[in-house]
C-alpha positions as CSV (number, residue, x, y, z in Angstrom):
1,X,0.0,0.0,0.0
2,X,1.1,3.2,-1.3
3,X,1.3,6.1,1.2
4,X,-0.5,9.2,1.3
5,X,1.7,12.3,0.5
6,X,0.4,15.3,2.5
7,X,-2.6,13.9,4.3
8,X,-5.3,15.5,5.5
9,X,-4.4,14.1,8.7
10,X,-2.6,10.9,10.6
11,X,-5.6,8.6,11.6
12,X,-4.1,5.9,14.5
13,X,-6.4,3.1,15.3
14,X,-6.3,1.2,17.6
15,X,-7.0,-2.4,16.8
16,X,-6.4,-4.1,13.2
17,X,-9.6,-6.3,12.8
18,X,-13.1,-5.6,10.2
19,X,-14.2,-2.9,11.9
20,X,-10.1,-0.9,11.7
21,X,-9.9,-2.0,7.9
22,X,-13.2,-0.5,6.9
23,X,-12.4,2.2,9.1
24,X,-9.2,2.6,7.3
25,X,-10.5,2.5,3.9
26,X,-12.6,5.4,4.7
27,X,-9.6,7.3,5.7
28,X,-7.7,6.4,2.8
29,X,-10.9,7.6,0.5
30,X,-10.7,11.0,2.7
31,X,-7.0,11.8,2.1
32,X,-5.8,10.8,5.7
33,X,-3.2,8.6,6.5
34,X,-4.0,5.8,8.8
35,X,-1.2,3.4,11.4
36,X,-2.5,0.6,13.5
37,X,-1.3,-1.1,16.1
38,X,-2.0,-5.0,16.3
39,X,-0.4,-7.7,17.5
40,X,-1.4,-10.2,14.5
41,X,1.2,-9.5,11.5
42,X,-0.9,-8.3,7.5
43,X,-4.2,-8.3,10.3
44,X,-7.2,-7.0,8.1
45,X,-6.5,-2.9,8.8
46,X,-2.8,-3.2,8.7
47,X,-3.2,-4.8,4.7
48,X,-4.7,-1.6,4.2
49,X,-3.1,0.9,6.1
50,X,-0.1,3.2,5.3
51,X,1.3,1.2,8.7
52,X,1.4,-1.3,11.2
53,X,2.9,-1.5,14.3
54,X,3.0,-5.2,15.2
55,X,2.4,-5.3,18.9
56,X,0.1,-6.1,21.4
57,X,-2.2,-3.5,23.0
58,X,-0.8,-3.7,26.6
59,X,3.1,-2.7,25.0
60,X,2.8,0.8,26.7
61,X,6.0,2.1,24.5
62,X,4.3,0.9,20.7
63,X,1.1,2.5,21.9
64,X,2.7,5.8,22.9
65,X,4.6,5.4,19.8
66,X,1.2,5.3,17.9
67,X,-0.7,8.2,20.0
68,X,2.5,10.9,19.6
69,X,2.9,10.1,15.7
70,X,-1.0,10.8,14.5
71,X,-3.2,13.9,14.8
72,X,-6.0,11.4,16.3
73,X,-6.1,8.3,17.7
74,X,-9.2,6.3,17.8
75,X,-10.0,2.1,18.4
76,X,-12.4,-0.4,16.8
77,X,-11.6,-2.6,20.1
78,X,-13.0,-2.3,23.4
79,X,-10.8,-5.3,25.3
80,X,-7.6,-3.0,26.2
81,X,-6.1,-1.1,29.0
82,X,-6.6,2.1,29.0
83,X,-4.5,3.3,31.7
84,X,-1.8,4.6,29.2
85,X,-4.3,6.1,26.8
86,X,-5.7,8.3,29.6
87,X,-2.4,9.5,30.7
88,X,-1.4,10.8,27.1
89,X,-4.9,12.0,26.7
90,X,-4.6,14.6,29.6
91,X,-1.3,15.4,28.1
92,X,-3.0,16.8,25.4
93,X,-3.3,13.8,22.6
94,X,-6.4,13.6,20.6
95,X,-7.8,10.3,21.7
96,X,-11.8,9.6,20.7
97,X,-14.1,8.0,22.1
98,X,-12.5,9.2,25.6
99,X,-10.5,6.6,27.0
100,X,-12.2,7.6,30.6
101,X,-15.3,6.4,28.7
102,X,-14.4,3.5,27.7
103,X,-12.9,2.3,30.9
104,X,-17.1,2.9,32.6
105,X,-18.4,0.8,29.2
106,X,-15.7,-2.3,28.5
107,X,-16.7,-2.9,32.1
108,X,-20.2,-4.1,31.4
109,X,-21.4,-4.3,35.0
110,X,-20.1,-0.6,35.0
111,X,-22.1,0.0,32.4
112,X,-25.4,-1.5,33.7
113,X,-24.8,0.3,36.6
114,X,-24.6,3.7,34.9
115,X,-27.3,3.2,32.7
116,X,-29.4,2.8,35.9
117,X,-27.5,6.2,37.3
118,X,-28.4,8.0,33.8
119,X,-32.1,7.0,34.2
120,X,-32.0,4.8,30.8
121,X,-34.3,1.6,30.8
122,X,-32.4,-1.7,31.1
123,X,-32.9,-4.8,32.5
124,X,-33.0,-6.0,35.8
125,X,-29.7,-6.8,37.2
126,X,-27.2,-7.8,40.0
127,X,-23.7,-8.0,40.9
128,X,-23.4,-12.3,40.6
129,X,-20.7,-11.8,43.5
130,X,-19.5,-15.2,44.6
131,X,-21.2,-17.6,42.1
132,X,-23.2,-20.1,43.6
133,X,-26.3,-21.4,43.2
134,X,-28.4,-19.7,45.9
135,X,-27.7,-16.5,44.1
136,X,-28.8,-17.4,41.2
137,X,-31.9,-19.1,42.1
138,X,-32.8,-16.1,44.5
139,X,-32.7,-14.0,41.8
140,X,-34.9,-16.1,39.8
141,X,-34.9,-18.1,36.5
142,X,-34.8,-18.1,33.5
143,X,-31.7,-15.2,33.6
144,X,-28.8,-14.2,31.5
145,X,-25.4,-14.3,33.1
146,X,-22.9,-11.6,31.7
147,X,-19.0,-12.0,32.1
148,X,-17.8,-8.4,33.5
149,X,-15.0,-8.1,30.6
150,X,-13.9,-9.5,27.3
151,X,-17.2,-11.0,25.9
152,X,-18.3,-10.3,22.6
153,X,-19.3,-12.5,19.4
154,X,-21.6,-14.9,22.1
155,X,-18.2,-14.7,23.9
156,X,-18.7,-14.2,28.1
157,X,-22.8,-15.1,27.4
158,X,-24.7,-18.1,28.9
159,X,-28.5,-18.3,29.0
160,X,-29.4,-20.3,32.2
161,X,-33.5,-21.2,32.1
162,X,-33.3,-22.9,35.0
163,X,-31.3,-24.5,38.5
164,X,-30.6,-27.0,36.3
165,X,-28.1,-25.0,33.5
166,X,-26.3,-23.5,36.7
167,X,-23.3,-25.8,35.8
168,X,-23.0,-24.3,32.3
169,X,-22.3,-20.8,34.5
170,X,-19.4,-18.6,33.4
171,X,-16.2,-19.0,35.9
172,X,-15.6,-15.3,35.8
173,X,-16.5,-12.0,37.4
174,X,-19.7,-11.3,36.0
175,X,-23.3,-10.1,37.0
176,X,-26.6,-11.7,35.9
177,X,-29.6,-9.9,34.3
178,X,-33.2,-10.5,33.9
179,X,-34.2,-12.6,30.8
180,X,-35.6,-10.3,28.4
181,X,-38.9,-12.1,26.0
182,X,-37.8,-9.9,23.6
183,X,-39.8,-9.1,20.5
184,X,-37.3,-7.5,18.1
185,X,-33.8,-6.7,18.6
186,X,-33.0,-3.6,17.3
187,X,-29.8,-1.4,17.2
188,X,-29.4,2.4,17.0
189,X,-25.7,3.5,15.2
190,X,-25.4,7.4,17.3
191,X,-22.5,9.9,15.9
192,X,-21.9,12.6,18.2
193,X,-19.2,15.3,17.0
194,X,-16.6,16.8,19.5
195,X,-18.8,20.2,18.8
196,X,-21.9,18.0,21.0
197,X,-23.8,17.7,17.0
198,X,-25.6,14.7,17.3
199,X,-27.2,12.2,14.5
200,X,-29.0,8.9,14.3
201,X,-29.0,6.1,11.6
202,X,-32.5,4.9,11.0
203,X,-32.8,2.1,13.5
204,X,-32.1,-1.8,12.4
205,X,-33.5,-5.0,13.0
206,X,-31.3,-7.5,13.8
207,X,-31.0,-11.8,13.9
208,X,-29.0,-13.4,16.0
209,X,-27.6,-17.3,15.8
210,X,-29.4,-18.3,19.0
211,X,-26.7,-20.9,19.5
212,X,-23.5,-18.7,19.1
213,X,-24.7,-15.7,19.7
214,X,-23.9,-13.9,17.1
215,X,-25.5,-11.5,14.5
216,X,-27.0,-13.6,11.7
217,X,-28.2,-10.3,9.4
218,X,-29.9,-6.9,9.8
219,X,-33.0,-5.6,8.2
220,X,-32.8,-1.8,7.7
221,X,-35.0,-0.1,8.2
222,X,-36.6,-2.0,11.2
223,X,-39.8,-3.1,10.4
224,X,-41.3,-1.7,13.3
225,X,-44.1,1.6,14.2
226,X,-43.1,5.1,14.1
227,X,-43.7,5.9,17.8
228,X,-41.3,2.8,18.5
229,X,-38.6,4.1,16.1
230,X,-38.7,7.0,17.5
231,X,-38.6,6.0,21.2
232,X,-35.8,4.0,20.2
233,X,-33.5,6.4,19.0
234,X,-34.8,9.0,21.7
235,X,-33.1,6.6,24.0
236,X,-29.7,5.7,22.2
237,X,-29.5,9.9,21.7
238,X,-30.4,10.4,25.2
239,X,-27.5,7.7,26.3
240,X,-24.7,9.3,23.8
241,X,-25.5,12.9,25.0
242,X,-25.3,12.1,28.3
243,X,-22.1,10.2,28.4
244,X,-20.6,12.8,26.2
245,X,-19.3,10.3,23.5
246,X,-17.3,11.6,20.6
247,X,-17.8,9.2,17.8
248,X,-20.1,6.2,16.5
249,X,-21.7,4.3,19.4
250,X,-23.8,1.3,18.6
251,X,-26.6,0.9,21.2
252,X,-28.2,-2.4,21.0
253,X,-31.7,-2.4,21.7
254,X,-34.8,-5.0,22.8
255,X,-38.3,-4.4,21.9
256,X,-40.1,-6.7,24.4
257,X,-43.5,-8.1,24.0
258,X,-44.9,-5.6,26.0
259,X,-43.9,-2.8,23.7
260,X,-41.1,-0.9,26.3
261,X,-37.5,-0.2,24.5
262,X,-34.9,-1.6,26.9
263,X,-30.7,-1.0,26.2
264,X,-29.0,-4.3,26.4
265,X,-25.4,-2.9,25.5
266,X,-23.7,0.2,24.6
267,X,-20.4,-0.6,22.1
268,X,-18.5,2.8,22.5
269,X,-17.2,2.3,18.5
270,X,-18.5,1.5,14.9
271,X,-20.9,-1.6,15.0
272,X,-21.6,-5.1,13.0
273,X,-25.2,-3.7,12.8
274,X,-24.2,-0.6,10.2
275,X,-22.5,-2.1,7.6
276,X,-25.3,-1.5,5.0
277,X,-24.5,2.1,5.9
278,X,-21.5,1.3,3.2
279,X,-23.8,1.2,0.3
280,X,-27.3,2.2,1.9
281,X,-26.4,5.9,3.4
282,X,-24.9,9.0,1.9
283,X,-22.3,8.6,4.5
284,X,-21.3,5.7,6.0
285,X,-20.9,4.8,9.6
286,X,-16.9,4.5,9.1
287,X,-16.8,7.6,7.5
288,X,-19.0,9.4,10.1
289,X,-16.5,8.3,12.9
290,X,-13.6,10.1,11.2
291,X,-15.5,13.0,11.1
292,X,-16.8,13.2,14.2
293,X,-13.3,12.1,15.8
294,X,-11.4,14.4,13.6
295,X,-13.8,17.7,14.1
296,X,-15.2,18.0,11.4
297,X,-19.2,18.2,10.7
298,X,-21.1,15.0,10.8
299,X,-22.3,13.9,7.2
300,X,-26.2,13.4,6.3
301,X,-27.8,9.6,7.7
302,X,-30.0,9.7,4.7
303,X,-30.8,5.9,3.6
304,X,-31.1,5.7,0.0
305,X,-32.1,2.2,-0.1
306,X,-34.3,-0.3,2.0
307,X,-31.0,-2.9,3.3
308,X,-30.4,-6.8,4.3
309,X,-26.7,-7.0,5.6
310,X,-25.8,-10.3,5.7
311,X,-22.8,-12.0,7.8
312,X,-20.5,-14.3,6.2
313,X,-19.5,-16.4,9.0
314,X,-16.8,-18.8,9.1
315,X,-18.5,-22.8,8.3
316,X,-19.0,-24.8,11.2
317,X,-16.9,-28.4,11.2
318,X,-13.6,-26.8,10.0
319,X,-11.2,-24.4,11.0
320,X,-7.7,-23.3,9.3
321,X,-6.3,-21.1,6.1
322,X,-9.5,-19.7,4.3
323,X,-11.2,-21.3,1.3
324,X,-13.9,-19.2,-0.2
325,X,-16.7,-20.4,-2.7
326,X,-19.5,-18.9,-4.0
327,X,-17.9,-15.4,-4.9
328,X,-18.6,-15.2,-8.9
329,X,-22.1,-16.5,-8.3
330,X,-23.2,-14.2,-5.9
331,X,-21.8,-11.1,-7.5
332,X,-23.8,-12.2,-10.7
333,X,-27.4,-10.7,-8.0
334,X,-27.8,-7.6,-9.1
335,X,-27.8,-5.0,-6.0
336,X,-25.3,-7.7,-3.8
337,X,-22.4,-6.2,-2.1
338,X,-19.8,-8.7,-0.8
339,X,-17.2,-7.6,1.9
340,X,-13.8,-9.8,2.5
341,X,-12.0,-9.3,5.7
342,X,-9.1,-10.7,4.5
343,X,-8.5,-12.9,7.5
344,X,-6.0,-15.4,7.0
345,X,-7.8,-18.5,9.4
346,X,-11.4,-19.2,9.8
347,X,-13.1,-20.9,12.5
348,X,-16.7,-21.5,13.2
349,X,-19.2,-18.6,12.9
350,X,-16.1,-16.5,13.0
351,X,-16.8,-13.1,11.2
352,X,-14.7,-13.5,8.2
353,X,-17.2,-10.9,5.4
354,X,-20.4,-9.5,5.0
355,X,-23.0,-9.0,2.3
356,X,-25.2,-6.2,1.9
357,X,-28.6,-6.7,-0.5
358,X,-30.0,-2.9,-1.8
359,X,-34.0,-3.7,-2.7
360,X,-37.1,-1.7,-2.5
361,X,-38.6,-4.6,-1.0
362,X,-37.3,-5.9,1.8
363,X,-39.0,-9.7,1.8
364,X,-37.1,-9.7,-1.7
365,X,-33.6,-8.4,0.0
366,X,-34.1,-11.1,2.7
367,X,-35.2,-13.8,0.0
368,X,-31.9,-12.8,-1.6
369,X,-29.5,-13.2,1.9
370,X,-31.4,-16.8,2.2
371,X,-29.7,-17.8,-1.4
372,X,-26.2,-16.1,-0.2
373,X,-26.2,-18.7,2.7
374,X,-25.8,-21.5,0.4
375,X,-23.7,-19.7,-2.3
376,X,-20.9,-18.1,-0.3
377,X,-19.0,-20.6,1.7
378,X,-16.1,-19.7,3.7
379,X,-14.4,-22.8,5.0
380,X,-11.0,-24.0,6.7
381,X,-8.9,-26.5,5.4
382,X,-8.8,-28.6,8.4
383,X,-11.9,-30.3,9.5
384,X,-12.9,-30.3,13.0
């Protein structure tokens, strides 16, 4: 990759996954210069990026390194310390979102707590304290029992229905919430400028593998009322205000049976569920990040098109170096979008692409993400 000559500005990000390469791409598109730090050599950002530092996130010297040689610094992680970052941050470096911020959200009973604090609806919840199975039971099945740190992807999730799952417990600090009958899940992608400008992306519908945990595919827009759409992005505003983000913040959403909006989580970054904001949106979601990180005025949400983003998930039974199938049939569908990651091992339901299907009609769009199941397959070479 070919570096920028007098960029509009040095872009570092923190982390060198999907999320940092689309990120990074953006960037490039804007005249910026972009360096990550990751500790995975040619990771997805990095293949992209004018450079990488190869190192892991707690080497406090390649971090500083990073921060003092960009203009900004921003992450598409949440699992690393940010005890450095908020040192150079009050010594003046551009770092967004705040690293202070992200220290109350990557702990998600910290998060719960201050959602509670802010007056935002969530779910029931406790600290799980010493895990046993009076405390569980005394709070009452069925419940969902969150690790404190490090889950994502179904990662630091179980869903206990009764006394009898408590064995299938997480071993790990953690707190346990009420299980939400959930009719919808929905997500709300916020931008918030370092000026306090604030914008919404219509709000999304999403699918999850029940199993794994993990989004499936996203309808956008939700098919749901007006008053709820609006309630629903009331809410996510009302949580990115208040927290003073500077950034994209994906708020993830439930619509339970009864009709109330709760917040389940709060991902202080770009999100899975606005990808279709690549191809569906005047501006996407990873170029409204570098604006709003950089200063600069947030771009228009418009949708232009009704969306189905599809993920391409690694196959199940094999794990390894990547063989892909299906590509050339699939980009024969007129209005499909197909996004590699460039990841050089696959495992099961790892994220290793996504799809996005542009259609007036979204039954059609979703008909279409059923056939891209079948047709893309993105396997290992080693069967499990």
């Amino acid at each position: 990759m070919h570096k920028i000559q007098n960029p509009v500005a040095h872009i570092g990000i923190i982390g060198g996954g999907q999320l940092g390469r689309m990120m990074a791409m953006a960037a490039r598109r804007m005249g910026c210069a972009v360096s990550v730090i990751d500790p995975t050599p040619d990771c997805p950002a990095g293949q992209v990026a004018d450079q990488q530092i190869v190192a892991a996130f707690d080497d406090q010297q390649a971090m500083r390194s990073l921060v003092e040689s960009c203009d900004v610094t921003t992450f598409e992680i949440e699992t690393i310390d940010v005890t450095d970052l908020i040192e150079m941050e009050n010594a003046g470096h551009a770092i967004y979102p705040s690293p202070a911020l992200l220290a109350r959200l990557q702990d998600k009973l910290l998060q719960k707590q201050w959602l509670v604090e802010a007056g935002l609806p969530t779910a029931e919840f406790v600290d799980a304290g010493e895990l046993n199975p009076g405390t569980f039971s005394e709070f009452g099945y069925p419940l969902v029992q969150k690790a404190r740190r490090g889950g994502y992807d179904g990662r630091g999730v179980a869903v206990l229905k009764s006394a009898d799952d408590f064995d299938r417990h997480l071993p790990v600090p953690s707190y346990i919430e009420r299980f939400v009958q959930a009719e919808k899940e929905l997500s709300v992608l916020v931008a918030r400028c370092r000026s306090g400008h604030i914008r919404c992306y219509p709000v999304v519908e999403m699918r999850v593998h029940t199993e794994q945990n993990v989004l499936d595919s996203l309808t956008s827009p939700a098919r749901v009322s007006e008053e709820v759409a609006v309630t629903a992005e009331t809410i996510a505003k009302r949580a990115v205000e208040t927290m003073e983000g500077v950034g994209v913040f994906g708020v993830e959403l439930f619509l339970t049976a009864h009709g109330d909006i709760l917040i389940n989580e709060i991902a202080p970054r770009t999100h899975n569920s606005g990808h279709h904001t690549i191809e569906a949106c005047v501006t996407d979601q990873f170029e409204q990040h570098l604006r709003a990180v950089m200063g600069l005025p947030l771009g228009s949400v418009e949708q232009l098109s009704p969306a189905v983003m599809l993920n391409l998930l690694g196959a199940p039974g094999s794990e390894g170096r990547v063989k892909l199938s299906g590509l050339s049939e699939a980009l024969m569908i007129h209005n499909v979008s197909v996004h590699i990651y460039g990841k050089a091992q696959t495992r099961p339901y790892r994220k290793m692409g996504h799809a996005t299907i542009l259609n007036q009609n979204l039954e059609t769009a979703e008909q279409i993400a059923d056939k891209l199941r079948d047709i893309i397959t993105i396997s290992g070479e080693n069967e499990l």
